[in-house]
C-alpha positions in Angstrom: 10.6 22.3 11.7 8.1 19.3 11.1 5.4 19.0 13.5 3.8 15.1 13.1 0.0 14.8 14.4 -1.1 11.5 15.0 -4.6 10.2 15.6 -6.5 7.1 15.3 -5.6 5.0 18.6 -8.0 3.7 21.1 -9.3 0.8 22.0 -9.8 -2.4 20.6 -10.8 -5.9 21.2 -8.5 -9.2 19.6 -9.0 -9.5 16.3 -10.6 -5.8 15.5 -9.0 -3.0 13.7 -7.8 0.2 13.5 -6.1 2.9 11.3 -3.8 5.2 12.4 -3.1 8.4 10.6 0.0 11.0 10.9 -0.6 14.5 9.2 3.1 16.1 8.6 3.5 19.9 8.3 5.8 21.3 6.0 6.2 21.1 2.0 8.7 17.9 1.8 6.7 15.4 2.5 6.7 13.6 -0.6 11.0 13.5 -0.2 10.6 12.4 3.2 10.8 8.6 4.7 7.9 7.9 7.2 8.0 5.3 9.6 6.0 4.0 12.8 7.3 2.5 15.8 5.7 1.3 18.8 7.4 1.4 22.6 6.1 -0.4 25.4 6.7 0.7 29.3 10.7 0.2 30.4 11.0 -1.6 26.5 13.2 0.2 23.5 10.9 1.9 21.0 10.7 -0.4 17.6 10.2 -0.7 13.6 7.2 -1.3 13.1 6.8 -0.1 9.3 8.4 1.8 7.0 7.3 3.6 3.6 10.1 5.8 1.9 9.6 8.3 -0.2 8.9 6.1 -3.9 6.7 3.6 -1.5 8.8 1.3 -0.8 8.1 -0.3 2.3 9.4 -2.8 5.0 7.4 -4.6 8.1 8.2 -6.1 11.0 7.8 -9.9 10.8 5.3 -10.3 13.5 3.2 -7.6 11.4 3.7 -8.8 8.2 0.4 -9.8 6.6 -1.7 -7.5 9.4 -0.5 -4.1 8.8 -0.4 -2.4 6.3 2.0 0.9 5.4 0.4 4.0 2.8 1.0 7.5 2.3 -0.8 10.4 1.0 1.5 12.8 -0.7 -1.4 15.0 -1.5 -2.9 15.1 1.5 1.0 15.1 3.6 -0.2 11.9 5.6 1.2 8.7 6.4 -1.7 5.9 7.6 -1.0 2.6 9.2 -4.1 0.0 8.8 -3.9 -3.0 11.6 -6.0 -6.0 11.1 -6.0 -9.0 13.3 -5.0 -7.3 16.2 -3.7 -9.1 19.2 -2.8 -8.0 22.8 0.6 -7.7 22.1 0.3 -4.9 19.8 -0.6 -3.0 22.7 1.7 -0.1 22.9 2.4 3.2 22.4 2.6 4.3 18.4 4.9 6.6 17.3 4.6 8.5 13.7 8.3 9.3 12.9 10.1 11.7 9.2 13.0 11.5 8.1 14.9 13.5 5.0 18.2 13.3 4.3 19.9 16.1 2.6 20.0 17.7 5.3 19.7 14.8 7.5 16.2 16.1 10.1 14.4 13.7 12.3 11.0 14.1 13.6 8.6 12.4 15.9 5.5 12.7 16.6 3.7 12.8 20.1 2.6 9.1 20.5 -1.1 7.7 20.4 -1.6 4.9 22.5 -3.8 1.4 20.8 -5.1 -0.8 23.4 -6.1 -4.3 22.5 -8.1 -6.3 24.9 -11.3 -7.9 25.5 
């Protein structure tokens, strides 16, 4: 069993930023792909980056060049710096593992980022 803790969310006006940081339990973290996604009210949770486990990473578009993926093998943590933040980023942001041999699936609890004047 993983257990994902994230923290880092809050408030924020347009334009400001924020890091968000997800501490994994467990000893696999370095084998493990690590990924956030964001879910508004009544919308389908979404990619919003992804950093497997040699660092490769993918964005969503309307992120690209604002966010920025890293992990922390020593330290088991995944961070998530936004820049340039705009309203629409407002959501619900969701730390999220994944190995594959076996094939396990964790999520974290959710920390909310608010972005408005």
């Amino acid at each position: 069993q993983v257990q994902l803790v994230e923290s880092g969310g809050g408030l924020v006006q347009p334009g400001g930023s924020l890091r968000l940081s997800c501490a994994a339990s467990g000893s696999d973290f370095s084998r493990m792909t690590m990924a956030w996604y964001r879910q508004a009210p009544a919308k389908e949770r979404e990619l919003v980056a992804l950093i497997t486990s040699v660092s490769s990473t993918n964005d969503l578009n309307s992120v690209k060049g604002r966010f920025t993926i890293s992990r922390d093998n020593a330290k088991n943590t995944v961070y998530m710096q936004m820049n340039s933040l705009r309203p629409e980023d407002a959501d619900v942001y969701y730390c999220f593992s994944k190995t594959n041999s076996p094939l396990l699936i964790y999520w974290g609890q959710g920390t909310q980022v608010t972005v408005s004047s």
